[in-house]
Structure formats: structure tokens, C-alpha cells
C-alpha positions in Angstrom: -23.1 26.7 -6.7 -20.4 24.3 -7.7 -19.5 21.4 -5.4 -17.0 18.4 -6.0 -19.3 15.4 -7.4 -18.0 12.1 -5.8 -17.9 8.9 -7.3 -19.3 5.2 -5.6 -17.6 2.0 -6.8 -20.7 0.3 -7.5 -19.6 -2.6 -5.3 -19.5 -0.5 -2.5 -22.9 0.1 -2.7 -24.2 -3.3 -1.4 -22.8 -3.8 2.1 -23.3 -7.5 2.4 -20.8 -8.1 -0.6 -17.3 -8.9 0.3 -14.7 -6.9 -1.7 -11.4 -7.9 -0.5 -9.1 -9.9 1.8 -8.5 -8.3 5.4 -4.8 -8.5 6.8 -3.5 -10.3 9.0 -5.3 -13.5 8.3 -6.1 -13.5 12.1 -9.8 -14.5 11.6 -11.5 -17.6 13.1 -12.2 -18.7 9.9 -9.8 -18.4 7.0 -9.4 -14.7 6.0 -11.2 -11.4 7.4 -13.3 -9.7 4.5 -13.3 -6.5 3.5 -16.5 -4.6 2.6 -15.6 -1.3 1.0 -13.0 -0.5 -2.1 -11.4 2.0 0.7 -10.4 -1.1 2.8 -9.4 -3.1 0.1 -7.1 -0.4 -1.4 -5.4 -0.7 2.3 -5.2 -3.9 2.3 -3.5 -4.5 -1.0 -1.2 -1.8 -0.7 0.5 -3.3 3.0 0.2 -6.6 1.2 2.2 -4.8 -2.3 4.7 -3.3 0.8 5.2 -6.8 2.5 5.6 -8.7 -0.9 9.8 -9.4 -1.9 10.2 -8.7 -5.4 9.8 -12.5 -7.0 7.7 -13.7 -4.7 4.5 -13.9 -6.3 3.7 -16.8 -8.4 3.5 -15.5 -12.2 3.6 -11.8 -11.3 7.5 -11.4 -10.6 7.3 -7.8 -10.4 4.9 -7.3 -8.5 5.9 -6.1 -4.2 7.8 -3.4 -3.1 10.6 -5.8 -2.2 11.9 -3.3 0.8 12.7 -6.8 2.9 16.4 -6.4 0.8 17.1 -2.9 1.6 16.8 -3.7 5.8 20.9 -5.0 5.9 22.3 -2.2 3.4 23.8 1.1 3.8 20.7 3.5 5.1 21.4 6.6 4.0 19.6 10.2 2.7 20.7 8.9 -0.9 19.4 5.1 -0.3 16.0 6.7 1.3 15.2 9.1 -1.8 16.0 6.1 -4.2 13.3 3.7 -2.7 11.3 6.5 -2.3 11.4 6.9 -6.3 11.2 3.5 -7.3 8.0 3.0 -4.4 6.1 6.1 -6.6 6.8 4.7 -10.1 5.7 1.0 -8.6 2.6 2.6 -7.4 1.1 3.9 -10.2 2.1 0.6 -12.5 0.0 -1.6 -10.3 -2.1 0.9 -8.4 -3.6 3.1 -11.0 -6.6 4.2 -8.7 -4.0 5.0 -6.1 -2.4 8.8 -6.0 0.5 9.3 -3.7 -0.2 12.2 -1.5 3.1 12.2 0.4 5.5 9.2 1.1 7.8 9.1 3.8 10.8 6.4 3.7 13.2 6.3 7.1 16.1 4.2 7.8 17.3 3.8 10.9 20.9 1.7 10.6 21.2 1.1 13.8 18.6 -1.2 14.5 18.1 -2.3 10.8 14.5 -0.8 10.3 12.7 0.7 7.8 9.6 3.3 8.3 7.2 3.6 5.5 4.6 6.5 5.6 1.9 6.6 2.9 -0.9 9.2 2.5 -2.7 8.8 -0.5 -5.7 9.1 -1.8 -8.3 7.4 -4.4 -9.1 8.7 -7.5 -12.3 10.2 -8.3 -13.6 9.3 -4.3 -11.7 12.1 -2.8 -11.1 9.4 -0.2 -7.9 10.2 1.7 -6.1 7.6 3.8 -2.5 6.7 5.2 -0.4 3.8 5.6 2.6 3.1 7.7 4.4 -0.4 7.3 7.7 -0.8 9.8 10.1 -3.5 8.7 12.6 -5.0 11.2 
């Protein structure tokens, strides 16, 4: 009988080990920690999403840079562009990460943008989803 082997990051496998940053920093302390690759993978994607293009000290490219895109035209042609260049930014600095289904929405009259991520993890099976609303 054949079944679907999956993989354990080998950090996950000691729960007292901190892998990541939780976000928001709302913590008593400094940061929230994070305790399984699954979380971290979360948390590094919303902090790719809420990252401008730029803004990150010796990584310029790095962030979705969507913050730009709240006060242009929002249209079908707009939305499948971002959409696009979202995918392709993905996989540079997320190789681990496989886009299951992403979801970009404009609304021009209030200015907001709706991003909807399913993905899941490579060789985990591990399927989760994201969505990030910018104002």
C-alpha cells in the first residue's frame, strides 16, 4: 500500500526551540516566538506582504511593495499584474513556499487592497492561507 511520506524540518522536532519571530510584536516582552517552521512560513510571508520595496536594509528587493499600488488606478488589468509579479516574488525568496491560489482585490473606492494566499509547503504537505488587507 503506497502512502504520501511526510517530511519534519528537524527544528520542528524540539518544541522548546524558538524558530521564528511572531507578528505583531504585541508581546510583553520584545517579540512573540514562533515554534514550528509552519508558523514561521506565516509569519514571514505577512512580513514579505507588509514590507515597501526598498525598505529593507541591504536587501532592496526584498517586500511585496503593494503600500504603492493603494492610490492608483484598481482595475482587472492592475489586479492580474500584481498578481504576477506577487507569484514570481514568491518563489525568488520563498522557495519552500508553493502558491496554491492567490487572490488580489481592489476596491477604488475606499483605496484597499485584499490579498488572499493559499499555499502550501513543500515536501510537508502542510497547507495554509493568508489574507493581508491594506488601507
Amino acid at each position: 500500500m503506497a502512502f504520501d511520506a511526510k517530511k519534519i524540518f528537524p527544528i520542528d522536532k524540539k518544541p522548546s526551540v524558538a524558530v521564528g519571530v511572531g507578528i505583531p510584536f504585541a508581546a510583553p516582552a520584545v517579540f512573540t516566538s514562533t515554534y514550528t517552521t509552519q508558523q514561521a512560513i506565516k509569519n514571514n510571508l505577512i512580513n514579505f506582504f507588509l514590507t515597501g520595496t526598498g525598505q529593507r536594509y541591504l536587501n532592496p528587493t526584498f517586500g511585496a511593495g503593494l503600500q504603492v499600488y493603494i492610490f492608483e488606478q484598481l482595475n482587472n488589468n492592475t489586479d492580474a499584474a500584481l498578481e504576477q509579479d506577487i507569484q514570481s516574488i514568491i518563489s525568488e525568496f520563498f522557495p519552500s513556499v508553493i502558491v496554491e491560489n492567490l487572490t488580489i482585490t481592489g476596491n477604488p473606492d475606499t483605496n484597499q487592497i485584499t490579498v488572499a494566499l493559499k499555499y502550501s509547503i513543500k515536501d510537508t504537505g502542510t497547507i495554509d492561507s493568508l489574507q493581508i488587507s491594506f488601507n
